[in-house]
N, C-alpha and C positions, 0 to 999 in steps of 0.2 A: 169201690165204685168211683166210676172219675168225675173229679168237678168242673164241672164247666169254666168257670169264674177263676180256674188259676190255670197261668201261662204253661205253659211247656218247655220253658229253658232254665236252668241249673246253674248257675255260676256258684264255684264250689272253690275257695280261699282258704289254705291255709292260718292258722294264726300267728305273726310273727315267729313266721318257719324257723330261722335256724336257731333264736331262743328257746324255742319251742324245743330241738332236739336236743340240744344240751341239758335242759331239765327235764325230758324225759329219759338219757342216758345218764346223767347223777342225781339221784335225789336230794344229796345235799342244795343240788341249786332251784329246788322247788319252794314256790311258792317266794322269793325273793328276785330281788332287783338283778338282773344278767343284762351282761353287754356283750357282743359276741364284735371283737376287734378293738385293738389299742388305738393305732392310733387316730381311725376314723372309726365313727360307727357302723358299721356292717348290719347291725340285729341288736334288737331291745325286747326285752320282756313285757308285759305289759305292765312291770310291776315297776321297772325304771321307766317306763312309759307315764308314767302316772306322775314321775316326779321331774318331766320334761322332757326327758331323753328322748330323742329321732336319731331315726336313721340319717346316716351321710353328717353327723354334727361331730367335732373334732372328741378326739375322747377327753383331752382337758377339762373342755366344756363339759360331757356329758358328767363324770367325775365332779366337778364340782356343784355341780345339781343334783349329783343323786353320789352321796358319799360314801352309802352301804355298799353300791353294788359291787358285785362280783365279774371281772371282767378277764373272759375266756379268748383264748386265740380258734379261726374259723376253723371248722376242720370241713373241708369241702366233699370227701369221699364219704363223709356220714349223709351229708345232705344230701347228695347225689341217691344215695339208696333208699335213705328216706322217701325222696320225691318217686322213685320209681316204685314203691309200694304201695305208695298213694294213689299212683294212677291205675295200678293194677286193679285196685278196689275200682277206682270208675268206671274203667272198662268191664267188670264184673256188673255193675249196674247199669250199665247204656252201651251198645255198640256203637252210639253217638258222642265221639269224646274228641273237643277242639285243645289242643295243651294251651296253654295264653303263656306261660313260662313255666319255673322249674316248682312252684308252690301253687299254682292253681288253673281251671280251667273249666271252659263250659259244656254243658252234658246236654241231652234234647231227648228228653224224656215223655215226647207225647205220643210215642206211639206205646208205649207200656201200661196202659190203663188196664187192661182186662187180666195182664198175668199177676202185675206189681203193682195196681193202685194211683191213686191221684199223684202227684205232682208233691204236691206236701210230704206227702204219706214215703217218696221213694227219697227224697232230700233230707227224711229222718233219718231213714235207713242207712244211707251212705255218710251219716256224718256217724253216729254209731257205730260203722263200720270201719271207721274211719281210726274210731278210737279202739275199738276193740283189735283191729289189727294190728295196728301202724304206731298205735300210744300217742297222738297227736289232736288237738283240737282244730278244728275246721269250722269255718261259717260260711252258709248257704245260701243266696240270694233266691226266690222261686220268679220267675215274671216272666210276660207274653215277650219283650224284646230283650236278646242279649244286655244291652245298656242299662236298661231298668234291675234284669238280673242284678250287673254288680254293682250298681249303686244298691241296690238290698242286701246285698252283702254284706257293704261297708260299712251302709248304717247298724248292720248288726252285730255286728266286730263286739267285744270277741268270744269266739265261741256261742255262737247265734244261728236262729232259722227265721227267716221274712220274707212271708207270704204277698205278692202286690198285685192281690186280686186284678181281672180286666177292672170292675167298674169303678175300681179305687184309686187307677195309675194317678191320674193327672193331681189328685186330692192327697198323696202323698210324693210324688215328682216337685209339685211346684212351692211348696213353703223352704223346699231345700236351698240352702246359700250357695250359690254360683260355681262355688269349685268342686261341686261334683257332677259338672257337666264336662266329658272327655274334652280334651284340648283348650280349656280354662285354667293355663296355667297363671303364674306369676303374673306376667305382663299383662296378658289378657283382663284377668282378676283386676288387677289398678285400675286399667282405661275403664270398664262398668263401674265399677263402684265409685271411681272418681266422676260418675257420670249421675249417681245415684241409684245406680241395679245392682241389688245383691242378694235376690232370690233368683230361683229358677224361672219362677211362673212372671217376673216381673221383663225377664227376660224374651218369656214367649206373647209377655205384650207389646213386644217391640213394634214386631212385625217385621218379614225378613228382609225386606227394601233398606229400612234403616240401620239392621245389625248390618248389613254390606258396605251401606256407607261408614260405618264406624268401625267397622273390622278385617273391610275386604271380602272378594267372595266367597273365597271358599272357606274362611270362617264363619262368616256372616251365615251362607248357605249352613255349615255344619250345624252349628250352635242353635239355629231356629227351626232343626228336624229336629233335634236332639229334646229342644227344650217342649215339643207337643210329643216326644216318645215315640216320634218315625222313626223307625231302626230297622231295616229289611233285611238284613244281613241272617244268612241260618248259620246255623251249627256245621260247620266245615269239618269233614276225616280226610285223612289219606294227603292232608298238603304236605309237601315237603316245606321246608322255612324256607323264608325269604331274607334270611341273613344269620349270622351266627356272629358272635360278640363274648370278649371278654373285657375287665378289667377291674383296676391295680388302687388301692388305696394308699396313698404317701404319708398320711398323716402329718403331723405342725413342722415334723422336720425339713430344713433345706435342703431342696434337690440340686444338685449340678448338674449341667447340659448332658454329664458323663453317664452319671447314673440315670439320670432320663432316659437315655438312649438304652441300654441294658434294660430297663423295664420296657419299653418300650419292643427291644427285640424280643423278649422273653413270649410276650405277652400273643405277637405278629409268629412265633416259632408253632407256637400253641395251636393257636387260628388255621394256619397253611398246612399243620398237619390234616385237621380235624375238616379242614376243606377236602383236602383229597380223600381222607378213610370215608368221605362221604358220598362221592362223586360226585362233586360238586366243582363250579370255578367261578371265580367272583369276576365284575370288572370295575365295583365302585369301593375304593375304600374308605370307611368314616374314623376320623379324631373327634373323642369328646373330651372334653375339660370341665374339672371343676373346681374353684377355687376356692380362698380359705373365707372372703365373704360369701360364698354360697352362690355366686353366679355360677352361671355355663357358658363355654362354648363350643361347637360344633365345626368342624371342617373335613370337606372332604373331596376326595379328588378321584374320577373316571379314564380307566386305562383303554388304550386303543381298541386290544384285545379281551377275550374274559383270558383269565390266570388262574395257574395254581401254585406258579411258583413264588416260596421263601424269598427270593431277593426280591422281584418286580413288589410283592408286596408292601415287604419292608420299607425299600426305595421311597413309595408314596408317603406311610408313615411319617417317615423321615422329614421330608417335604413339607409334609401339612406341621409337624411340630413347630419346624421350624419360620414357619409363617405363624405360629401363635407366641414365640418366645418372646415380646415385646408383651404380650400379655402376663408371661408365666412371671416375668418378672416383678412386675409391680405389684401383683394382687395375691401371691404365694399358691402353687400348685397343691390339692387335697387330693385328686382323682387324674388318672388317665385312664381312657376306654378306647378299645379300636373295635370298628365291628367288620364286618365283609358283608356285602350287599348285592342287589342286582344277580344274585346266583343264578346259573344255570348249569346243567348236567356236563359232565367234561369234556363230551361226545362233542359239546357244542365249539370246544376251543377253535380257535380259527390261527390252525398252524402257519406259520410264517417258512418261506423256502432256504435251506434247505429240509423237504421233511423227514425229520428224523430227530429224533430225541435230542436237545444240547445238553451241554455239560453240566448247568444249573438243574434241570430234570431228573439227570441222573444222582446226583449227589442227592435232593431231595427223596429219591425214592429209595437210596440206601442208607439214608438216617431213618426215614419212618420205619424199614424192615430192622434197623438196630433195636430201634424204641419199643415197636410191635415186639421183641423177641426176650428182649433184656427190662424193660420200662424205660419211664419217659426221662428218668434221670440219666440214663446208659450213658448219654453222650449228647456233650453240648456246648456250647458258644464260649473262646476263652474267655472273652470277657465276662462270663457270667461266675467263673469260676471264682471260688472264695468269696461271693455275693449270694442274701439272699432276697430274690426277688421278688418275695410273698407269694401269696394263694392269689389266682389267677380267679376270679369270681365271673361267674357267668355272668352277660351285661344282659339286664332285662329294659326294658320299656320304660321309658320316662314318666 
């Protein structure tokens, strides 16, 4: 019978995915401290979790906080199948299925009362499912707005179900501490609480006149729909993405411009393929950074045309690195990420005269048919040769 009183969207979270699949593919690493990557952290157990460990913290650090654990290199092609199992079970449960990335994603389960039951009732189901098929734990946020979803998620990590009744949002939204309100990062987080806010509901007594003066508008705006649980956003099928992204963990070691640049190509070879097996072409391309005190930065640069080609790519890459090396020096390199933006369908390129395929097109499409026929190692960049570039990590969401 369906309840009234509980929402209709599903935000459905993995738990610390790729630890997750390492101790479900060996047992010996059950139920013990796992790190999944040397020399940054990639993935934590919750059992090095427990002893400090985060994601993105050098493995030095993490190692010397958690001494037990057992630290595994990634292996991307498990997770990748992983996640695809995972989702097969949600699309089993809702023809309403939004992916958010490669570990979780929201389902909109209110038209299913009459075959499959409440809301609760189908968020059991699918985390059960979850486990019985896939060997993975998962936690389910249940609530009337996406937002409210994965903040019940989180709060119920790990290995959880929370329910946020309609008449109970606001009585469980507002005693929450400020950073789980979307786009309350770092900076954000300081200026409140340097101000004296650091709840949620302290925040929705701002009023939104004042969070704008204090944060700008479309912060200000965001933050004070966010924090009375305006969320209108539904449950989106069928989108194609709106960007695709990888990157490269460096760990404590010293990078040279040299080897920068090889990850860097490595990383852009990856991208431009997986742009076209898409039919897709990008015209914005983004550099993130991340350094060895745990800041970021972002750069990014918009090409005349949209692209599909490997060099115009790269070229920007290049560009934007090199307008960050005044940084990379002083504060030591942990992370590079490149993502591809502003997509559109390739139909949309806007060929330049004369037309006809150039030289740079054609080479690109007779390396992907190498790749497509032999794999992705067939043939590649001299300078990658005798280098290994690491595991190419899907870049998700900040």
């Amino acid at each position: 019978m369906f309840v009234s009183n509980e929402g209709p969207i599903l935000h459905a979270d993995l738990d610390a995915f790729y630890a997750s699949v390492e101790q479900r593919d060996d047992p010996a690493l059950r139920s013990r401290p796992v790190i999944v990557g040397g020399g940054v952290v990639l993935a934590a157990s919750y059992e090095a979790k427990a002893c400090g460990v985060r994601t993105a913290m050098s493995g030095r650090q993490a190692r010397a906080l958690c001494p037990r654990a057992i630290v595994v290199p990634p292996r991307m092609h498990a997770y990748s199948e992983a996640s695809k199992a995972v989702f097969r079970v949600f699309d089993d449960i809702s023809p309403l299925v939004e992916g958010i990335s490669i570990d979780e994603a929201f389902l909109d389960v209110g038209g299913l009362a009459k075959i499959a039951g409440s809301p609760s009732t189908i968020a059991a189901r699918l985390r059960r499912e979850v486990t019985e098929r896939v060997g993975l734990p998962i936690t389910v946020g249940v609530a009337r707005t996406k937002f409210l979803a994965k903040v019940a998620s989180g709060v119920a990590k790990p290995d959880g179900l929370l329910v946020v009744p309609h008449d109970g949002e606001l009585a469980f939204l507002h005693p929450l501490p400020i950073e789980r309100l979307w786009g309350v990062g770092q900076v954000t987080s300081g200026k409140l609480r340097a101000m004296g806010i650091g709840t949620v509901g302290e925040v929705a007594g701002l009023g939104e006149a004042v969070l704008v003066s204090m944060l700008g508008r479309g912060s200000g705006h965001h933050l004070h729909a966010l924090a009375h649980n305006h969320d209108p956003r539904p449950v989106r099928t069928g989108q194609r993405r709106r960007s695709i992204g990888a990157q490269h963990a460096l760990g404590a070691r010293h990078r040279s411009p040299a080897d920068l640049d090889v990850i860097l190509a490595a990383l852009v070879d990856k991208l431009a393929r997986r742009l076209r097996a898409s039919r897709r072409a990008c015209r914005t391309v983004v550099l993130r950074l991340r350094f060895a005190d745990f800041t970021r930065a972002t750069r990014s640069h918009t090409v005349t045309h949209a692209t599909t080609d490997t060099e115009t790519v790269l070229a920007a890459a290049r560009a934007l690195l090199a307008t960050a090396t005044p940084m990379v020096g002083t504060r030591g390199l942990t992370l590079v990420g490149v993502a591809l933006t502003n997509l559109s369908d390739d139909g949309a390129v806007q060929l330049e005269l004369p037309f006809q395929r150039n030289g740079s097109d054609e080479l690109d499409a007779a390396l992907d048919d190498v790749r497509d026929r032999f794999g992705s190692a067939a043939i590649t960049r001299a300078t990658l040769l005798g280098r290994d570039p690491g595991p190419s990590i899907p870049l998700l969401p900040d």
